[in-house]
N, C-alpha and C positions, 0 to 999 in steps of 0.2 A: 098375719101373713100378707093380706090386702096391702095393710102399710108400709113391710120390708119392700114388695114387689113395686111402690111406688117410688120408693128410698132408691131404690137398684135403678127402676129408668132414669128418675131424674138426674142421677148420680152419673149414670154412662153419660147422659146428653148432654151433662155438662164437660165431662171430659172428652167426648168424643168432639163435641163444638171447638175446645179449646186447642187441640188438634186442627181442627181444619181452620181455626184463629192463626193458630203459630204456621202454620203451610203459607196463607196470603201474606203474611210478616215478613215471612221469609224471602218469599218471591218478590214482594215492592222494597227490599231490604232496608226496611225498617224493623225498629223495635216493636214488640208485639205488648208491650203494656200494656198503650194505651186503646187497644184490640180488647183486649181485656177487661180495663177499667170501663167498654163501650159494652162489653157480652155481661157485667154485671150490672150495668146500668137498665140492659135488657131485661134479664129474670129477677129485677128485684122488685122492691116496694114499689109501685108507681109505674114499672115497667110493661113490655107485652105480654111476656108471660111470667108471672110470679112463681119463684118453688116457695114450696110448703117444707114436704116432709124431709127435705135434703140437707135445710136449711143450718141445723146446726151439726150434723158432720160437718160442711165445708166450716164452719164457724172455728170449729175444734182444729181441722187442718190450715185453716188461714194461721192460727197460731202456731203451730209447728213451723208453716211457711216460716214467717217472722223469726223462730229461733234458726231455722237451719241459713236462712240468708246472711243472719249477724255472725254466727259461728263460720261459714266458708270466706265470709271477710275475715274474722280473726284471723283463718290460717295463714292469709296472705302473708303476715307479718310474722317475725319473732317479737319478744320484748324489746330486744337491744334494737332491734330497725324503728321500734317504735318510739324510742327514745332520740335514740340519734335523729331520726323523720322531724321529729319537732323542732328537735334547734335548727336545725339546715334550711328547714320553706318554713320559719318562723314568718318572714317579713310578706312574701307573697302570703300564706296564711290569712294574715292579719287584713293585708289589702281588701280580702275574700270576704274575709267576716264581717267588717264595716261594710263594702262597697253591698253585698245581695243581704244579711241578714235585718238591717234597717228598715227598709221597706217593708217588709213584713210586719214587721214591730210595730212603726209608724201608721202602719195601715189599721192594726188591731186597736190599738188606741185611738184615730180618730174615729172609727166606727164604735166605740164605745162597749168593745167587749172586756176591758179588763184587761193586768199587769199579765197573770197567768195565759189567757190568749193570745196575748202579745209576745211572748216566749214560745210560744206554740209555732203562730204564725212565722215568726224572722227563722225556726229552723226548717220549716216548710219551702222558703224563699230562698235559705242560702245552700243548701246542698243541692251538688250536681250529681246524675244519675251514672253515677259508675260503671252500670252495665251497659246503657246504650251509650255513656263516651267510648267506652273501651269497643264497644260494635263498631260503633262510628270511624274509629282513627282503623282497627283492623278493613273494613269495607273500601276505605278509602285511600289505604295505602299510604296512611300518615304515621306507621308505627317507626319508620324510621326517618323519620325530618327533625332537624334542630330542636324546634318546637315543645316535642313529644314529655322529652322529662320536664318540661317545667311544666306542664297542662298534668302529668302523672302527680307532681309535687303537689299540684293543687287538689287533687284528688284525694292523696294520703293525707294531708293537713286535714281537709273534711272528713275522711274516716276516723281519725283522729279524735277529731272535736265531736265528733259522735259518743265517741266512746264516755268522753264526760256529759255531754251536753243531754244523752238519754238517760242517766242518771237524775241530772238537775231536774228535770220535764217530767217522772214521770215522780219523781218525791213531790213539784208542787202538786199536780193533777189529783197526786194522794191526799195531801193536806189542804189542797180546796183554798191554798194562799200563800205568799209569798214568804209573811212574816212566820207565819205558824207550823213553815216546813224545813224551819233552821234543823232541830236535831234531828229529823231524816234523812234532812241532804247531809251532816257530818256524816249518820251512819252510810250512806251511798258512797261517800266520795273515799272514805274509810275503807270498805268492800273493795273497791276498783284498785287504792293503793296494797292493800293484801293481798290480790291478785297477783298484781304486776312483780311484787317484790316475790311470792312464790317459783312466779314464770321466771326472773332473774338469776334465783338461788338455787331450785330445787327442780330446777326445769328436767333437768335428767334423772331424777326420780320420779317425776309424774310421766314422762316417757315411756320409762322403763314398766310404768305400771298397765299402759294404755297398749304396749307394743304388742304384738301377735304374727307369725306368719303367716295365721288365715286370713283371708280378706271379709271372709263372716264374720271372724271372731272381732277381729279389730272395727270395724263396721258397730259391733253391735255394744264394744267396750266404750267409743266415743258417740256413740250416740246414746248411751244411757245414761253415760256424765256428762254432757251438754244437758240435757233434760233435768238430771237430779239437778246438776247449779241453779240452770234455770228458773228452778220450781223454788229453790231454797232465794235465788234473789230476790225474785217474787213476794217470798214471805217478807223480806227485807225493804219494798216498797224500792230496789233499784231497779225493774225490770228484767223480765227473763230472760228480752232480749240481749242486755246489757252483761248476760249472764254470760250466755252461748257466745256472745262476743271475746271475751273473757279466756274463756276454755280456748277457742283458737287460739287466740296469744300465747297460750301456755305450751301451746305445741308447738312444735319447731323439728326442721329436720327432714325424715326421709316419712317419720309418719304422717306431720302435714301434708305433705304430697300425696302418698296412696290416701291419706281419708279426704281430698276433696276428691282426688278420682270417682272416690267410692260412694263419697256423699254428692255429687253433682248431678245426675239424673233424678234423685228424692228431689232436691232442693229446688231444680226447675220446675219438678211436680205441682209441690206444693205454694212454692212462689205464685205458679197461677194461679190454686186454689185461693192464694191472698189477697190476691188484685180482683180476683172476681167476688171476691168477698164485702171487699172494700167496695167494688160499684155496688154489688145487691146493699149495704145499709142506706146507698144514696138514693134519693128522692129526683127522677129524672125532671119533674115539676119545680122540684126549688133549685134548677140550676141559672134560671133565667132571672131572677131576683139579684146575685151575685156574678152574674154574667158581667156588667160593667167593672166593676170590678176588679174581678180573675183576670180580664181583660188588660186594663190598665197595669196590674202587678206585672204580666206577662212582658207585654210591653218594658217597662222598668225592668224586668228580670234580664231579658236580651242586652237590652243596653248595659244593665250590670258588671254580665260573666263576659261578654265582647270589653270591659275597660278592665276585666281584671285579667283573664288573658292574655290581651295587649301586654297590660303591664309587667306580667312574670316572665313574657317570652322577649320582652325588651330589655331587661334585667342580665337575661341570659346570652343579649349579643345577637340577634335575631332579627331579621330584617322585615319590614311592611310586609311583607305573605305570610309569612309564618305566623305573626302577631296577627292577622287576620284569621286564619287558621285556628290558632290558640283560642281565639276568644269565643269564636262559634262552637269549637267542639265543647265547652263548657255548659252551655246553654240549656238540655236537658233536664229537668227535673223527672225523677222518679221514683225507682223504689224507697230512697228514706225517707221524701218527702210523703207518701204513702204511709209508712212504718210511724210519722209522728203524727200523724191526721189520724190516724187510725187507734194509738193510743190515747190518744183526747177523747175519740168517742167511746171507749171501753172505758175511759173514767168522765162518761154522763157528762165531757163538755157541748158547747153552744154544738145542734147539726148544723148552724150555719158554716160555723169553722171548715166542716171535714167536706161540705158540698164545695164551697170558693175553694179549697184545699184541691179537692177532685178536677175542679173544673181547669183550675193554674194549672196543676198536673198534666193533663190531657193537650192543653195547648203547648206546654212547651217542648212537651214528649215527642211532638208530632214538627214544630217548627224548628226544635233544634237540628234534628240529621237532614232535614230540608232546607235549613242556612246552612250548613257545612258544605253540602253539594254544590250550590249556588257558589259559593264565598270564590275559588278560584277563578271561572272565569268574570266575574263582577269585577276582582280584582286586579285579575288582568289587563279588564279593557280600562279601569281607572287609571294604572300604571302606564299604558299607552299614552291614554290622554296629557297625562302629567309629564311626560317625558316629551313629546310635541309639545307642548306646551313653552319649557325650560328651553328647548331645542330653536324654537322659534325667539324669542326673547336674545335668546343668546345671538341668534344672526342680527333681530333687532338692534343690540349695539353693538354688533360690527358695520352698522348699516347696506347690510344686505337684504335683497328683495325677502319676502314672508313665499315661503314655499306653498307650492299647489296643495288643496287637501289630498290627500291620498286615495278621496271615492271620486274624485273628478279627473276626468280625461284631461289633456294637455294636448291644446292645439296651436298648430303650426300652418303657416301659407302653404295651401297644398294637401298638407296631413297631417291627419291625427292619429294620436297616442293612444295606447290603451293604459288606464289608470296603473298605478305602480302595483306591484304587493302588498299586502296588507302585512301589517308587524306580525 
């Protein structure tokens, strides 16, 4: 009884914390991730205060976390958007995946962790964090700019590439190598096509079977077959996530809709139980070893999603703000990048991986909606300059005088001016 009653506090103080965590988030309107990723880094290993006995319930709920996250992405989609989604932002896609997944890669190989690390790493570096872009553009008032569907494009192309790329990731992780995890990754990649062709064909018989008027009832039919797939992909070595990912797909319609209603207060639940999970296995001591690092990636990570932004919203006909625009709201790394750091340490890869993982994580969490903020008037006052600039030049050859700066008064015998307007 000693033990429950200890279970029970640490258990409230973690969620009562994580509460007055997501209150400050909210109020400095930021994402509360990386809030989180900082409250796990607190109660864990190495931290100020360590739990004990709470330790593996949240363990138990970080993984629920992870299925019900992949599953409320699934529902985003049908099959058929998921198809069509492909071919249409093929080409931005692609820019995405070369321009942020290489670094990662390239980084994992010169530090000498291996091919398997190095797959680890490039999908740690190339997805953007869905939830705080999608905060980001609502906060900011960028959901209706030019902009918007080609930074959405890029988002789904990565949801996308998810869908096979946590297949691939966690069959090597399984087989411990690259060469030796060919017939896994067929049966993985095999699974995900008999998904998708059910969700295609028979999508209105698994509807038919999930549908309910009760919101219990249907609640508790999609959330037990999210689970069973789950646990059966699991046996399968594609991940459970991979699984829950899956089952959204296969829904479509009116009951996607009422089960993300339904399922969205769980999911934020235990999303946090994930993230606070994922700091308690970090070592707040071994962050400063991979600090240089995290550091440099982060850096290269900005510069990345800012040239691949640029590039999708100039594609689409979009002038120097909005391609400025585009490329910051990309910047974010978080929940998948989490989701893959986090399946590397459940299959006993390098902790150094999931620390530099944590630590990339945290800084771009936190830089991304803080360049987005910045990026108009920075822009602004660039475009000014540039346009005096051309403006000046141009009277140069008409060979007319070069005009007063616009912060200096203009005087006259007698009197003076007071400096013009500023643009």
């Amino acid at each position: 009884m000693h033990d429950f009653s200890i279970l029970l506090l640490e258990l409230g103080g973690v969620l009562l914390g994580l509460g007055l965590v997501g209150t400050l988030a909210a109020r400095a309107s930021i994402s509360p991730i990386p809030l989180y990723l900082l409250a796990g880094l607190a109660f864990g290993v190495g931290g100020v205060l360590p739990l004990s006995a709470s330790q593996e319930f949240i363990a138990t709920g970080a993984e629920i976390g992870v299925i019900l996250l992949l599953l409320t992405l699934g529902l985003e989609y049908t099959a058929d958007e998921l198809v069509g989604n492909l071919r249409r932002s093929a080409p931005a896609g692609l820019v995405d995946l070369v321009l942020n997944a290489t670094p990662g890669a390239v980084a994992a190989l010169l530090l000498g962790w291996g091919p398997v690390a190095a797959v680890v790493l490039a999908g740690v570096t190339y997805v953007t964090s869905s939830g705080i872009t999608a905060k980001v553009l609502s906060d900011l008032g960028w959901l209706g700019h030019r902009e918007t569907p080609a930074v959405l494009s890029i988002l789904v192309m990565e949801d996308l590439a998810m869908a096979v790329y946590l297949p691939v990731l966690t069959t090597l992780l399984a087989a411990g190598g690259v060469a030796s995890g060919a017939l896994s990754l067929g049966v993985a990649v095999t699974a995900v096509a008999v998904v998708l062709i059910v969700a295609l064909r028979f999508g209105r018989q698994l509807e038919a079977f999930v549908a309910s008027p009760n919101d219990e009832v249907l609640l508790l039919k999609v959330l037990g077959l999210t689970i069973l797939v789950a646990g059966v992909a699991q046996k399968l070595h594609v991940s459970a996530a991979v699984g829950a990912f899956l089952v959204g797909i296969a829904l479509s319609g009116p009951i996607a809709h009422t089960a993300r209603q339904l399922l969205s207060p769980l999911r934020d639940l235990f999303a946090a139980v994930f993230f606070v999970f994922f700091g308690l296995q970090t070592n707040p001591a071994h962050l400063a070893p991979v600090a240089g690092v995290a550091i440099a990636l982060a850096v290269t990570g900005v510069v990345t999603k800012i040239a691949t932004g640029y590039i999708a919203a100039r594609r689409a006909g979009v002038g120097p703000m909005g391609r400025a625009r585009a490329g910051t709201s990309l910047i974010p790394r978080g929940e998948f990048s989490i989701v893959i750091a986090g399946l590397a340490v459940a299959a006993d890869a390098d902790r150094e991986l999931a620390t530099l993982a944590a630590a990339y994580v945290l800084a771009l969490a936190i830089i991304g909606p803080l360049a987005a903020r910045a990026v108009e008037p920075v822009m602004k006052a660039w475009l000014r300059r540039r346009k005096r600039r051309a403006r000046a030049a141009a009277q140069a050859e008409q060979g007319e005088p070069p005009p007063c700066r616009s912060d200096e008064a203009t005087t006259v015998p007698g009197k003076v001016t007071a400096p013009p307007e500023q643009e």
